[in-house]
C-alpha positions, 0 to 999 in steps of 0.5 A: 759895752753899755752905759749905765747910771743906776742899779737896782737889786732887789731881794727875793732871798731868805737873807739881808744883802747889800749893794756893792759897786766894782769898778776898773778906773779909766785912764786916757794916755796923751795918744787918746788910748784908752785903759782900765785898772787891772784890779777891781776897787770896791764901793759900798753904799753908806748910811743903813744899806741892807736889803731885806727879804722883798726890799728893793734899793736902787743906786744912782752912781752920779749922786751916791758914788765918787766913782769916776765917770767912764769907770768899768762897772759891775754889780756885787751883792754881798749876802750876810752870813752867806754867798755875795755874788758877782754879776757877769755883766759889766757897764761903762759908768756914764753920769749922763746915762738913763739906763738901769741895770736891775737885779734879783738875788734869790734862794738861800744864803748858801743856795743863791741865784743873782740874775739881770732882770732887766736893763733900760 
């Protein structure tokens, strides 16, 4: 699974959406076995978090989050008044990553798409 420290969404749609993080925990046992949680905890960006229609907003878990590092992360973009969309892909947070994993939401608030547009 790939490591990843930032996420970008950026809104093509024709409504107000916002950046969500779901995340599993990670948990060691004295053996060295490696778990997650079996639900995913939800974090929602503070401060003023909508994105308008083309705006973007990038996140950077290290500095914005108290997400723990080596937790299973993926992608939640809520739309206003609309269909939120869960990304299929999933990433190990890691607080000394480069990458980003960058999105698009487009379409309308019923009629919505959210593909990965790029990772790097």
């Amino acid at each position: 699974m790939d490591t990843v420290r930032y996420f970008k969404l950026m809104n093509q749609g024709a409504f107000v959406a916002q950046i969500v993080i779901e995340y599993k925990e990670r948990h060691v046992d004295a053996q060295g076995n490696v778990s997650y949680d079996a639900e995913w905890k939800t974090w929602y960006t503070e401060g003023y978090r909508d994105i308008l229609q083309y705006a973007e907003r990038t996140v950077d878990l290290m500095m914005d989050s108290p997400i723990p590092d080596g937790s299973q992360v993926r992608l939640y973009a809520y739309v206003a008044l609309g269909n939120s969309l869960t990304s299929t892909d999933q990433y190990i947070y890691q607080k000394t990553s480069a990458h980003m994993a960058v999105y698009e939401i487009s379409g309308t608030t019923l009629n919505d798409e959210l593909v990965r547009v790029s990772f790097g």
